[in-house]
C-alpha positions as CSV (number, residue, x, y, z in Angstrom):
1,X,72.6,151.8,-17.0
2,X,69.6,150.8,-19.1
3,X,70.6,147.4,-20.1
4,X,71.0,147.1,-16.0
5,X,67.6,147.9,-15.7
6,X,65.9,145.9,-18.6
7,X,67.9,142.7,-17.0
8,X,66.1,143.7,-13.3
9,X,62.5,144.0,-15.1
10,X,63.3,140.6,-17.2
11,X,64.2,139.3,-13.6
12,X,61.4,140.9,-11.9
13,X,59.1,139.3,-14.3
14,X,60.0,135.8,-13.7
15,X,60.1,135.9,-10.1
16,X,56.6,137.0,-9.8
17,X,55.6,134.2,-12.0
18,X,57.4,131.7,-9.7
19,X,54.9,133.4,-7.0
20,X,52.2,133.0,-9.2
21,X,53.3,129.3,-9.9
22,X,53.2,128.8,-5.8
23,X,50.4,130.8,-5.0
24,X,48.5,128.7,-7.7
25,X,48.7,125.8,-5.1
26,X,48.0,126.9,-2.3
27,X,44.9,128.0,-4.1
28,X,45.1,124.3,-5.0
29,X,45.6,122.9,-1.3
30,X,42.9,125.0,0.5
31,X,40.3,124.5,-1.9
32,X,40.7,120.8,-1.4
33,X,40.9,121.2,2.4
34,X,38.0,123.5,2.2
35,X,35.8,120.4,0.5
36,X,37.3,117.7,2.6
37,X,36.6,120.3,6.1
38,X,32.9,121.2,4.4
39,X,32.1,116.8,3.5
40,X,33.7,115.7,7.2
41,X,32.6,118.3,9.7
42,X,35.0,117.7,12.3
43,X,33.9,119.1,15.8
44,X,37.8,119.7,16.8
45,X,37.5,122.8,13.4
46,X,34.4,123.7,14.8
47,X,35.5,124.2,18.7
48,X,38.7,126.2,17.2
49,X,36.5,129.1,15.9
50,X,34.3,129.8,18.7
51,X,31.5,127.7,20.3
52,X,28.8,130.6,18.9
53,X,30.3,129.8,15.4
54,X,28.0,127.6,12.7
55,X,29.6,125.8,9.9
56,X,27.2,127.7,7.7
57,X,29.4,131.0,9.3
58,X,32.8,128.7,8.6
59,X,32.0,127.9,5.5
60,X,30.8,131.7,4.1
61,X,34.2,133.0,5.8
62,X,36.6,130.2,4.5
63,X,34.9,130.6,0.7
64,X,35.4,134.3,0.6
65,X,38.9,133.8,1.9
66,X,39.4,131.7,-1.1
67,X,37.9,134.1,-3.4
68,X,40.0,136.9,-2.1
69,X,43.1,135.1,-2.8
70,X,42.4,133.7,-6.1
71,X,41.3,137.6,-7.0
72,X,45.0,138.3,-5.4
73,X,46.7,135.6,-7.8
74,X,44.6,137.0,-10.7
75,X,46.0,140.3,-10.4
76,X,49.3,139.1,-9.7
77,X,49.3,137.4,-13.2
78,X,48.4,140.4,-14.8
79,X,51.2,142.0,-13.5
80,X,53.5,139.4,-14.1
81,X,52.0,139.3,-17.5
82,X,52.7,143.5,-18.2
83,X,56.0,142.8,-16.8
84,X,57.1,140.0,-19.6
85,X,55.3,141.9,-22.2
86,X,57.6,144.6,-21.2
87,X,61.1,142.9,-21.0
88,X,60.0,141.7,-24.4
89,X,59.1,144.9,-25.9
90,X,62.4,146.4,-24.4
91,X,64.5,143.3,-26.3
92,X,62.8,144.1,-29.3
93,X,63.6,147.6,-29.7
94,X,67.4,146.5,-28.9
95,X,67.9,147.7,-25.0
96,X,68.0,144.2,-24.1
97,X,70.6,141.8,-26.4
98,X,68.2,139.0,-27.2
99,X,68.5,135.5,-26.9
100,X,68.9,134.1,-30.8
101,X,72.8,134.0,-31.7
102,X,73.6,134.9,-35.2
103,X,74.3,131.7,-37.1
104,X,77.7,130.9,-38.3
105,X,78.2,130.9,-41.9
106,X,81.5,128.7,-43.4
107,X,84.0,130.6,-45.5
């Protein structure tokens, strides 16, 4: 039952960093969209928010949009960062078998 468990947190672990992985660029992709938006000023972004809206106002909501998420992906690390040290320190104390294979030795 335990060795079934250490294998789900192992698994657990390296999922979340494949999220982390992805989430990393979409951090990635709107922060260059956000500069490109923010340089070229399109009047088609700024009719899609509102024809009160500034790009002052765009620009303050899309940054802390950005902020948020990277905050998000931050803790999401940490997490996936508790979660690895913890599949380690479970292999370690010999739940988990662990990856090195005993070398062979000739008779």
């Amino acid at each position: 039952m335990n060795d079934h468990f250490e294998r789900r947190v192992m698994a657990a672990a390296v999922a979340l960093w494949w999220v982390v992985l992805l989430a990393a660029g979409v951090l990635l992709l709107s922060g260059i969209a956000y500069l490109v938006v923010v340089h070229a000023r399109p009047t088609w972004y700024l009719s899609l928010w509102g024809p009160e809206q500034s790009w002052a106002y765009i620009q303050n909501v899309w940054l802390w949009a950005i902020i948020i998420l990277k905050l998000m992906v931050l803790l999401m690390a940490f997490v996936a960062l508790w979660l690895t040290l913890w599949a380690r320190q479970l292999r370690k104390s010999g739940v988990l078998p662990s990856k090195k294979q005993e070398p062979i030795h000739g008779s």
